[in-house]
C-alpha positions in Angstrom: 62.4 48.0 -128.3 65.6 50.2 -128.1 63.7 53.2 -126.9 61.5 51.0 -124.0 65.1 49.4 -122.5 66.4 52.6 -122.5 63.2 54.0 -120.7 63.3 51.1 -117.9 67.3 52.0 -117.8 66.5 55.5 -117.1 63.9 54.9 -114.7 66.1 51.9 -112.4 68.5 54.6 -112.5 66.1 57.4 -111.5 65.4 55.0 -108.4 68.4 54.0 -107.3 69.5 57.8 -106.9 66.2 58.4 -104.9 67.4 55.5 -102.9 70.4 56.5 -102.4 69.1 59.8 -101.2 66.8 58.3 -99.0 69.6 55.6 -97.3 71.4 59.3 -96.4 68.3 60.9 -95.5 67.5 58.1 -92.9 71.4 58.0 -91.5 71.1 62.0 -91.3 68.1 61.4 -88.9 69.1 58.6 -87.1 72.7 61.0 -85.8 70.0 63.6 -85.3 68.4 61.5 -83.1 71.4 60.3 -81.3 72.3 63.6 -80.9 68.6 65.3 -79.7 68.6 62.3 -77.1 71.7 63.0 -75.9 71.5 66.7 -75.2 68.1 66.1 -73.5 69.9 64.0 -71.1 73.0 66.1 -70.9 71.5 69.6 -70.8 67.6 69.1 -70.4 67.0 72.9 -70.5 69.4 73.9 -73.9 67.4 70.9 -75.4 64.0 72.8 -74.5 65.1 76.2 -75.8 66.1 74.6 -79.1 63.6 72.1 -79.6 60.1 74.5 -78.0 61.9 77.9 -79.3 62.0 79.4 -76.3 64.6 82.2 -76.0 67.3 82.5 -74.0 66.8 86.1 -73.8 65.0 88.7 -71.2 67.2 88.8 -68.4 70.7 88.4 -68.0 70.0 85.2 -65.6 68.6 82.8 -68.5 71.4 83.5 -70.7 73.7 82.7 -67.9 71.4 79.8 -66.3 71.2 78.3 -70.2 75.4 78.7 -70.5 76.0 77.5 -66.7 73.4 74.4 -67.5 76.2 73.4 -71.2 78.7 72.7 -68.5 76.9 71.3 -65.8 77.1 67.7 -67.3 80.8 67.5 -67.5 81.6 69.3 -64.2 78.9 66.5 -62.6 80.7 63.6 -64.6 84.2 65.0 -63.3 83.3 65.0 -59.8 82.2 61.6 -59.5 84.6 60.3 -61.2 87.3 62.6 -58.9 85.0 61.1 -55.6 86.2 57.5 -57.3 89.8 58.3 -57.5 90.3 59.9 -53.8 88.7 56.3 -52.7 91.0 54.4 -54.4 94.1 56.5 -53.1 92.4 56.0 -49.7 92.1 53.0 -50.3 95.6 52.3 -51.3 97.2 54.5 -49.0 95.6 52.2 -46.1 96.9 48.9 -47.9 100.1 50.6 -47.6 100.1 51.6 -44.4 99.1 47.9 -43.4 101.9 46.6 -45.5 104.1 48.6 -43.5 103.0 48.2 -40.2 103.2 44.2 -40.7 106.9 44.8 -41.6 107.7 47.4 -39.2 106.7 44.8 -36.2 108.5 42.0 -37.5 
């Protein structure tokens, strides 16, 4: 009897470490994921060369073009988001200017 609880001890144990191991597994892919869908959306053609094995090498202008194409993403997102802030200057700077011109012709 002692030798069968010890058995069914041994193999609960057994499974909860393969469990364990597969809860970490699965969290390991799922960020891997995250991550794979992200840098196909950021950088399409690093994600190719990664992902298909296609090498950056053979002329100077794919290394270059694969580099140039890391950065793209964040020089795109800056831009925009530079576009929005000269509007709202613009915009501000004529609310002033209103503002003043109602006072000045009081």
């Amino acid at each position: 009897m002692l030798k069968r609880l010890e058995t069914s001890m041994n193999e609960t144990l057994a499974f909860a470490k393969e469990n364990r191991a597969l809860k970490a597994d699965n969290e390991r892919k799922s960020r891997a994921l995250e991550i794979a869908v992200k840098l196909k959306e950021q950088n399409p053609m690093e994600f190719n060369r990664i992902v298909y094995g296609r090498p950056i090498g053979g002329t100077m202008e794919r290394f270059f073009s694969s580099v140039l194409s890391l950065f793209t993403p964040e020089v795109t997102n800056r831009s925009i988001r530079l576009k929005e802030i000269e509007e709202e200057l613009k915009d501000e700077r004529e609310r002033q200017e209103n503002l003043n011109g109602y006072y000045h012709s009081r």
